[in-house]
N, C-alpha and C positions, 0 to 999 in steps of 0.2 A: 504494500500500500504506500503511497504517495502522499507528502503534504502537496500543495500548489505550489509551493515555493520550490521544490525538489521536481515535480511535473514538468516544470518551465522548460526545465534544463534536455527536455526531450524535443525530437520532433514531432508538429503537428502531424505526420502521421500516425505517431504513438498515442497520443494526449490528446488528441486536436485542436483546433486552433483556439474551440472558446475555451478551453483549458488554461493554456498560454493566456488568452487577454484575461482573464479571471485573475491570474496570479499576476498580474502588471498591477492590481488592486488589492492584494493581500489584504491593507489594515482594515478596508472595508468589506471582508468576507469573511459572512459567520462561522463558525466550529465547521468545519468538512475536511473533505479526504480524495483524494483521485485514486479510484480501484486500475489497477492497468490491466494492461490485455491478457497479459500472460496469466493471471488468476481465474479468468475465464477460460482459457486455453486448458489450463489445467484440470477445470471442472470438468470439459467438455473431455478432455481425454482419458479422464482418472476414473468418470461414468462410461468408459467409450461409448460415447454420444453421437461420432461424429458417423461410425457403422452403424448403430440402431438407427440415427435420422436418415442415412444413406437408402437402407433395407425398407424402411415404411414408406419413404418418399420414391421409392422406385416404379411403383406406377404410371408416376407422373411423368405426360411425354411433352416437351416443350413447345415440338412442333404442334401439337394439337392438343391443348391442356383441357383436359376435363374438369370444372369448375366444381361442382357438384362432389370431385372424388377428393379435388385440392380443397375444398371446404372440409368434410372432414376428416382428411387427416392430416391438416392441419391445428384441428384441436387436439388430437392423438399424440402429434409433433408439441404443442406449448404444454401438453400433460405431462409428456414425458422432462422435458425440462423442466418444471415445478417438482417433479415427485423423483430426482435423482439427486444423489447426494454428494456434497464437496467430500474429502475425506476429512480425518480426522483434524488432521494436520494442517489444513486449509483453513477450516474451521476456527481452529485456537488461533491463528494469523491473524485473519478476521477482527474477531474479538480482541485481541493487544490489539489491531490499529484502532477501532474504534474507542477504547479507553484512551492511546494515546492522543488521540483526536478529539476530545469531548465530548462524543457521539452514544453513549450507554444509556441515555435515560433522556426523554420527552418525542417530541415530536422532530421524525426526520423525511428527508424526499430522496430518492434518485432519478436519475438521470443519464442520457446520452450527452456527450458534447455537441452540440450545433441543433439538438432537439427539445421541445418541447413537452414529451411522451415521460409522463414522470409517474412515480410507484411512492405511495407514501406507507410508514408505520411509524405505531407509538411504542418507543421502545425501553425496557427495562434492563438489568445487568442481565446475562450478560450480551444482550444484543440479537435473538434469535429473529426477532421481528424484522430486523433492518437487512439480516440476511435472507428472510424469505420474500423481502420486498424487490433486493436485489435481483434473484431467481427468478420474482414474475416479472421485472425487466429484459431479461433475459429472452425469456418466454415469448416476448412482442414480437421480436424478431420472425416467430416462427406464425404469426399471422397468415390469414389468408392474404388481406392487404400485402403484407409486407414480402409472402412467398412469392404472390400474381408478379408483384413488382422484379422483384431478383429475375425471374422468369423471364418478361419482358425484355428487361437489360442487359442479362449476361446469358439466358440461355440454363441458368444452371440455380437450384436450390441453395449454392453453398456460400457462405459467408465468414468473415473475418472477426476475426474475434476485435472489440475496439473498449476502448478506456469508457468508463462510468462514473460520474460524478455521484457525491454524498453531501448533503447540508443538512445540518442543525434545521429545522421550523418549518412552515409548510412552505410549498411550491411558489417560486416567486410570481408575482404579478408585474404586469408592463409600468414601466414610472419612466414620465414624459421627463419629468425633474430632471433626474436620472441622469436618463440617455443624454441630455442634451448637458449635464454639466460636464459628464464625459465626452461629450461628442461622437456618442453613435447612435445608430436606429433606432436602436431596441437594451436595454437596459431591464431585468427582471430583479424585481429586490421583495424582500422577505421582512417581514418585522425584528427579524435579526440583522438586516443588511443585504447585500448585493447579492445575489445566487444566480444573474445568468447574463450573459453576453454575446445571445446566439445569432 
């Protein structure tokens, strides 16, 4: 796990770029954390995930996709990602960054970088909540929306594992304030502070 301040030091294709402009604002961004890719990776390999999604998703033919069979198993596909497990080892990671982050106890979000798509829980020590929130983040991915699309663009079910943001209080809201004291579009801040720069 990643503070923002340590994320920076990456390339936007690790972190992504709202990652980077976030931590250009560190003193005004509440309790959070950058999960990186490789903690996903890890989940998805450690469950091998990536042969069970391959195996149920093989019906599907790109040239001629049948919507009706991508609808469900597509839910079949975000089941499976909710109901498999980090190991052990992942797990306790997890939890020390989330104590080193501030993040054990009230109300948290996640998040994509450059997205909107956020997963909330209230959470107590040591944190199970924030990781099952993470998981159903996860989970979106494997949408119908989100399968059609991959479809469309590449031809192919498969995707990349990518960085996920974590904040302290609920999902930010647009603040015109904001944006324009910084000087961009879209500025999202949270009763605790700044939480988006998509």
């Amino acid at each position: 796990m990643l503070t923002f301040a340590e994320a920076a030091r990456f390339p936007d294709t690790l972190v992504g770029a709202e990652t980077r402009r976030l931590a250009a604002h560190g003193a005004r961004l509440p309790a959070g954390m950058v999960v990186p890719p490789a903690f996903e990776e890890g989940f998805y390999r450690g469950a091998n995930l990536p042969e069970q999604l391959r195996n149920l998703l093989a019906p599907i033919q790109p040239s001629r996709i049948d919507e009706d069979l991508l609808e469900a198993l597509a839910e079949r596909a975000q089941a499976l990602i909710r109901t498999s497990y980090l190991s052990d080892d992942a797990v306790q990671l997890f939890y020390r960054a989330l104590g080193n982050a501030g993040l054990t106890s009230g109300e948290v979000h996640v998040r994509r970088p450059g997205s909107r798509e956020v997963e909330t829980a209230r959470v107590t020590p040591p944190g199970t909540a924030a990781l099952h929130a993470l998981k159903r983040l996860w989970a979106q991915d494997w949408t119908f929306d989100a399968l059609l699309t991959r479809l469309d663009d590449t031809g192919s079910v498969g995707l990349e594992a990518r960085a996920t943001l974590l904040f302290a209080g609920p999902p930010g809201v647009p603040d015109l304030g904001r944006a324009a004291e910084l000087g961009v579009p879209l500025a999202l801040v949270n009763s605790l502070g700044l939480v988006g720069l998509p």
